[in-house]
DOMIDREN-104367 format. One record per residue (C-alpha): x, y, z. Coordinates in Angstrom, 2 decimals, always signed. Example, Ala and Ser with C-alpha at 12.3 -4.5 7.8 and 13.67 -1.06 7.14 Angstrom:
// residues 2
<r east="+12.30" north="-4.50" up="+7.80"/>
<r east="+13.67" north="-1.06" up="+7.14"/>
// end
This chain:
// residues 226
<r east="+102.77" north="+103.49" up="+86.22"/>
<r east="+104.92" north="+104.34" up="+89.22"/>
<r east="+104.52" north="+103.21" up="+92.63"/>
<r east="+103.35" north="+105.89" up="+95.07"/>
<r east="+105.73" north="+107.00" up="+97.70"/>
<r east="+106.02" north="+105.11" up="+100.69"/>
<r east="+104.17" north="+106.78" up="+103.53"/>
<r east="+106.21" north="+108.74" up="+106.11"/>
<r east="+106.61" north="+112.41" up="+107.61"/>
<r east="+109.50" north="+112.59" up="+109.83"/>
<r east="+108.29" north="+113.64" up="+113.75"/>
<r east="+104.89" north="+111.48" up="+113.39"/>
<r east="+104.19" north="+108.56" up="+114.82"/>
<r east="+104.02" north="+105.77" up="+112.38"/>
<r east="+102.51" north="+102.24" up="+112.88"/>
<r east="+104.13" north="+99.96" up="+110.47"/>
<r east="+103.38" north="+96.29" up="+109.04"/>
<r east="+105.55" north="+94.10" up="+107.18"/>
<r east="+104.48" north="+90.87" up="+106.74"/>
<r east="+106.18" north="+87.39" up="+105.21"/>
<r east="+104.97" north="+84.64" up="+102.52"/>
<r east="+106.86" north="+82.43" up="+105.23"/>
<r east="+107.80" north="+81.72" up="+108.56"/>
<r east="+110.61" north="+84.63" up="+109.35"/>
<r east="+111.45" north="+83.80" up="+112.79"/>
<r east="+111.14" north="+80.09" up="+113.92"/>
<r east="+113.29" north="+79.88" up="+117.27"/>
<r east="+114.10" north="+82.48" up="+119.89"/>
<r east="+117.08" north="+82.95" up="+119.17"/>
<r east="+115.89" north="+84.57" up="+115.59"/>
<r east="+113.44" north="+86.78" up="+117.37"/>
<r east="+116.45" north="+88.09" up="+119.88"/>
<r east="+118.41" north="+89.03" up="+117.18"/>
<r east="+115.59" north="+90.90" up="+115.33"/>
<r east="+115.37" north="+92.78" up="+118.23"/>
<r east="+119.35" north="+93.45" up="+118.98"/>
<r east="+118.95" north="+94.63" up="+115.04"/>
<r east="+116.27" north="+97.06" up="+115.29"/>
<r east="+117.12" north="+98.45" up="+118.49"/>
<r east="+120.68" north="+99.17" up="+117.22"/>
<r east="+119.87" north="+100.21" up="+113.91"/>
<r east="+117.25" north="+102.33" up="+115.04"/>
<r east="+119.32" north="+104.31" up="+117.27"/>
<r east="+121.77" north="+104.92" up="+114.05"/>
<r east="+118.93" north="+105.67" up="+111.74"/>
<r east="+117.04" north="+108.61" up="+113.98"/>
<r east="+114.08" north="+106.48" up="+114.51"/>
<r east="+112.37" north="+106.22" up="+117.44"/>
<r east="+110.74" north="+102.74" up="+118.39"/>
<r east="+107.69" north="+102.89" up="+121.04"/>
<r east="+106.42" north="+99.11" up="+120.22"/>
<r east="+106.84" north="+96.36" up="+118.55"/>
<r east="+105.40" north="+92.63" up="+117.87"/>
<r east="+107.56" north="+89.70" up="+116.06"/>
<r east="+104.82" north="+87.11" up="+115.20"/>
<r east="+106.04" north="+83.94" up="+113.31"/>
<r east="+105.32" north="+85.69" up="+109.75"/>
<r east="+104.69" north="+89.28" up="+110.76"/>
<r east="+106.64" north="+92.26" up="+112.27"/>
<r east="+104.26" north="+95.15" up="+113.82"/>
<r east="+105.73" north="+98.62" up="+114.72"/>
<r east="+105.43" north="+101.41" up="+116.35"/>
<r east="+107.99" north="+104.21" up="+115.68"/>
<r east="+108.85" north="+107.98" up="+115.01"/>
<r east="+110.96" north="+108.35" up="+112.33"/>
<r east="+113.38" north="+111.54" up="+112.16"/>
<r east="+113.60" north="+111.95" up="+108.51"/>
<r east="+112.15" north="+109.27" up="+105.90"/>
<r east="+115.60" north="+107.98" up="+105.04"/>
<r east="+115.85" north="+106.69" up="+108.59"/>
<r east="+112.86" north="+104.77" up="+107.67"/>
<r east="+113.47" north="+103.50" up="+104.78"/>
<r east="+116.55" north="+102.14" up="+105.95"/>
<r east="+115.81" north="+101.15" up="+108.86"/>
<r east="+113.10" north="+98.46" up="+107.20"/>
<r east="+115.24" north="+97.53" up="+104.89"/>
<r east="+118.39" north="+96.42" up="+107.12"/>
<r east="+115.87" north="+94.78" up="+109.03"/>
<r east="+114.21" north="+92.21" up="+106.15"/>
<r east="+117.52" north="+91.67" up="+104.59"/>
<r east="+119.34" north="+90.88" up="+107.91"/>
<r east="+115.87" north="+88.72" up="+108.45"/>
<r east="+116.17" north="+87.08" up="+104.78"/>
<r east="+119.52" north="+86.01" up="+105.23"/>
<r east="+119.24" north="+84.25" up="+108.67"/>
<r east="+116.40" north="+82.07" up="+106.83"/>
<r east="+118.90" north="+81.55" up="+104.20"/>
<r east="+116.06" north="+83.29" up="+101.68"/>
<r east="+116.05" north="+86.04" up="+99.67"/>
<r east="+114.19" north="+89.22" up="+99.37"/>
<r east="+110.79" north="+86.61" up="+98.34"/>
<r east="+110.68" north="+86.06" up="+101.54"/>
<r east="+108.49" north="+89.07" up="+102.47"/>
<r east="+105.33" north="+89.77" up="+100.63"/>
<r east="+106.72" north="+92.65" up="+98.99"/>
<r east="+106.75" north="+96.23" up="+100.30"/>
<r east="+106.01" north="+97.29" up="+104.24"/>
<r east="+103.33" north="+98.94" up="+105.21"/>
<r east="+102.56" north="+101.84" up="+107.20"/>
<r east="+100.04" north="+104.46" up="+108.71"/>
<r east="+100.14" north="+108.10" up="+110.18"/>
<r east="+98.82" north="+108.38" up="+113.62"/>
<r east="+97.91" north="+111.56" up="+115.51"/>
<r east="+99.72" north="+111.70" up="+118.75"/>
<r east="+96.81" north="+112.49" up="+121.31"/>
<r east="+94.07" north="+110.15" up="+120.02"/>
<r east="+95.88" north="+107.30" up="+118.48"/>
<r east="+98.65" north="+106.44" up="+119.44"/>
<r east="+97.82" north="+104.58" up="+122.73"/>
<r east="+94.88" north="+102.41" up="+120.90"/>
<r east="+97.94" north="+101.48" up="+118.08"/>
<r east="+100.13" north="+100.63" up="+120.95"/>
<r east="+97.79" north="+98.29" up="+122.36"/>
<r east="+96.91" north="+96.76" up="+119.00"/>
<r east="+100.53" north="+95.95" up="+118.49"/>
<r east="+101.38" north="+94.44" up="+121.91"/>
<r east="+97.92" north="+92.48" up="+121.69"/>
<r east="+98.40" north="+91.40" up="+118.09"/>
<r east="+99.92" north="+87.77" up="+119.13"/>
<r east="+96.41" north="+87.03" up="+121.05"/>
<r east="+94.41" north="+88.42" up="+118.11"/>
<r east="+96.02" north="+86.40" up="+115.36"/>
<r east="+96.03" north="+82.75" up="+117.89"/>
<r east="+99.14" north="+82.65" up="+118.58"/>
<r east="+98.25" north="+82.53" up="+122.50"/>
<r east="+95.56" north="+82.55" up="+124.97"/>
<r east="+97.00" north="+86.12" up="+126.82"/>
<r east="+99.12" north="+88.36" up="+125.26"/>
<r east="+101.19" north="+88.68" up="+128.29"/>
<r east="+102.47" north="+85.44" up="+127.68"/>
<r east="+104.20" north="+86.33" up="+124.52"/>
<r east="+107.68" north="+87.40" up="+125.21"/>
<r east="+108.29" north="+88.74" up="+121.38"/>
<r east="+106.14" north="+92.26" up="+122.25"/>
<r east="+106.44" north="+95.40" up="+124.17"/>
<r east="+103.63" north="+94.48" up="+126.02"/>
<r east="+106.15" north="+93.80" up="+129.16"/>
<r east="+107.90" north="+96.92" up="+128.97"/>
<r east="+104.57" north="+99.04" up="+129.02"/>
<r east="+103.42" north="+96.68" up="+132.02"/>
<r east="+106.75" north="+96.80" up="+133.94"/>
<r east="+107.70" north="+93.43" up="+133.48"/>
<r east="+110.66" north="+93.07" up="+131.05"/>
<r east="+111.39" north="+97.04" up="+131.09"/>
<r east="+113.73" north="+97.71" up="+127.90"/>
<r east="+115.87" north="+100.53" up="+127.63"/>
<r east="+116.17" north="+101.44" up="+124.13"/>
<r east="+112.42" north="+101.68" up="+124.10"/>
<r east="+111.25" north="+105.39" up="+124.09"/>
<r east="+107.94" north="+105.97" up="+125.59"/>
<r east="+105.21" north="+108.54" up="+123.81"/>
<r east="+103.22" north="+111.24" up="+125.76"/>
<r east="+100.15" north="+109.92" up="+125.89"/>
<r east="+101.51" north="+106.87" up="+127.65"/>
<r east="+103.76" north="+109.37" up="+130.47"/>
<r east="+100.19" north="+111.11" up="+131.16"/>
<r east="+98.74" north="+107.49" up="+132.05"/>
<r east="+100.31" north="+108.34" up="+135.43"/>
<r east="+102.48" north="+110.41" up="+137.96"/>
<r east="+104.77" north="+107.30" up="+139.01"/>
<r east="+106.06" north="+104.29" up="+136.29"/>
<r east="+103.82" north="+101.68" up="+138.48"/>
<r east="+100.84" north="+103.79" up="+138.19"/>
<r east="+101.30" north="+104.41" up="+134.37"/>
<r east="+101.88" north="+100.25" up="+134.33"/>
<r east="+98.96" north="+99.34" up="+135.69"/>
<r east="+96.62" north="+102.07" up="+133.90"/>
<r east="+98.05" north="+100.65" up="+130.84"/>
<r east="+97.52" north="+97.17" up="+131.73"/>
<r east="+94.27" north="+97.92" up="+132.43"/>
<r east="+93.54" north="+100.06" up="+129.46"/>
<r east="+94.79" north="+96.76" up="+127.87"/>
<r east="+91.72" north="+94.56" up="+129.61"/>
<r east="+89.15" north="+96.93" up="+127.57"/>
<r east="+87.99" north="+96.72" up="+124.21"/>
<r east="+90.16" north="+99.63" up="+122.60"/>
<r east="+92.23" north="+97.25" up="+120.43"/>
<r east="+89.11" north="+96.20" up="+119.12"/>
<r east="+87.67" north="+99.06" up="+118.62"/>
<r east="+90.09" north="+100.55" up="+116.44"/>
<r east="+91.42" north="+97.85" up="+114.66"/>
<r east="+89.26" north="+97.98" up="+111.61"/>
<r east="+90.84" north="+102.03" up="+111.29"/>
<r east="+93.96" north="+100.83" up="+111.64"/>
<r east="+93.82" north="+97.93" up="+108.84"/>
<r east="+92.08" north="+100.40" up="+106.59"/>
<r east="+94.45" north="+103.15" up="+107.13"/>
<r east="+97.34" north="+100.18" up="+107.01"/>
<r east="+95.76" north="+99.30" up="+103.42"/>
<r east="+95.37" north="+103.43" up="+102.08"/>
<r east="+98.86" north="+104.47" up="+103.46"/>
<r east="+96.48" north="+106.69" up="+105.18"/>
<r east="+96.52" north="+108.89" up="+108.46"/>
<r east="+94.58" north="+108.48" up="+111.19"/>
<r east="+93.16" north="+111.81" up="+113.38"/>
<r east="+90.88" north="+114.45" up="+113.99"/>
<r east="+90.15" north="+115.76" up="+110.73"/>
<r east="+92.66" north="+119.16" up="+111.33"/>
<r east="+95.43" north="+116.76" up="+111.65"/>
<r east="+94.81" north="+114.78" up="+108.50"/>
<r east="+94.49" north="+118.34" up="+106.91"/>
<r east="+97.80" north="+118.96" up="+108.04"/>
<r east="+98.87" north="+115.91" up="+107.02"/>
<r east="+98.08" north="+116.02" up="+103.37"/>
<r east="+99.25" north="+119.72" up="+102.90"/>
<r east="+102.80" north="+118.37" up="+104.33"/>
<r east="+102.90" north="+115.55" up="+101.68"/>
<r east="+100.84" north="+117.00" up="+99.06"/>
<r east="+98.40" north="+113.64" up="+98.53"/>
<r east="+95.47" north="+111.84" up="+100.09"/>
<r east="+95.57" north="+110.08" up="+103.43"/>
<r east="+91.81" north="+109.71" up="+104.42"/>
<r east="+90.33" north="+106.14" up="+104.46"/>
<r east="+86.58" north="+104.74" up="+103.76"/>
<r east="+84.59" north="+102.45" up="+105.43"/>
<r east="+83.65" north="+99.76" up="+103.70"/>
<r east="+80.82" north="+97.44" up="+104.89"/>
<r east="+79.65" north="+95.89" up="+108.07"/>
<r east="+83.01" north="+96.47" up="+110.93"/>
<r east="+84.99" north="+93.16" up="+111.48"/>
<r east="+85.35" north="+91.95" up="+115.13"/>
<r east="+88.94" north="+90.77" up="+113.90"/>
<r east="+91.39" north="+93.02" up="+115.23"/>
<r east="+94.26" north="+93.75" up="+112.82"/>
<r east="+93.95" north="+90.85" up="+110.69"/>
<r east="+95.92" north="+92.11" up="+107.58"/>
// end
């Protein structure tokens, strides 16, 4: 039986998981060139990144593909250039990435914040802010990156870039990331799409398939922990 389709519809916002059976980046200097690779390549694929996370065995992303080529290639550059600074091959990553549809207006900023608090949630450190491998410091205005492209939902934080900072890094001290992070694994695990229910209606008449998600059980206070 064939595979369905990876998920993607060029001008969405995607949030996208790929993770490893083992330890992908071990030193800095394999997380700076992860990031030299995806901010190049990403330029010369169309895609637009607005976050990101490298965690020891995981790579978390926030992006807005142009056309689902740029995607596709884009992810794949990226775990082969990966694979072959470990030395490993492609059974390096546990198999295919992952990804999620997310309506502009009333999900983007909770993904955001999922993916630059992901480090904390998974133990990797007491405050998020002290892991340097996120985007967490360009949305605070500490380690500003230019190849980053900012969303609208994140411009209407604020009139001036220090007051959208701080109403981010505020929005960051809540429980949103939390909140939403059992949607977000579920819609992760469906290849689903996560809005108001006119969007995912839109959604699935542009691909022609199913991208709603059920809950299943009691919530998890885990955030994220595909």
């Amino acid at each position: 039986m064939a595979r369905q389709a990876r998920l993607c519809l060029p001008g969405q916002a995607h949030l996208v998981l790929q993770r490893a059976s083992a330890d992908v980046f071990r030193e800095a200097a394999d997380y700076e060139d992860y990031l030299q690779r995806l901010a190049h390549t990403a330029q010369r694929a169309g895609v637009q990144v607005h976050g990101y996370a490298l965690l020891p065995r995981a790579v978390w992303l926030v992006l807005t593909p142009a056309d689902c080529a740029g995607l596709s290639s884009l992810m794949q550059t990226l775990a082969r250039c990966a694979s072959r600074r470990r030395g490993e091959g492609a059974g390096l990553w546990q198999g295919r990435y992952r990804s999620a549809l997310l309506q502009q207006g009333t999900w983007l900023l909770p993904a955001l914040c999922a993916v630059d608090l992901a480090a904390q949630a998974e133990g990797l450190c007491a405050e998020a802010a002290a892991w340097p491998w996120s985007s967490l410091g360009h949305h605070t205005g500490r380690q500003p990156s230019g190849w980053l492209r900012e969303v609208p939902p994140y411009w209407e934080l604020g009139n001036t870039p220090y007051a959208r900072e701080a109403a981010y890094a505020a929005l960051l001290l809540t429980d949103v990331a939390k909140q939403h992070g059992e949607a977000l694994e579920r819609a992760l695990r469906a290849a689903a799409a996560l809005g108001d229910p006119d969007y995912v209606a839109w959604a699935e008449q542009q691909l022609g398939r199913k991208l709603r998600t059920r809950s299943r059980g009691r919530p998890r206070a885990a955030v994220l922990p595909i």
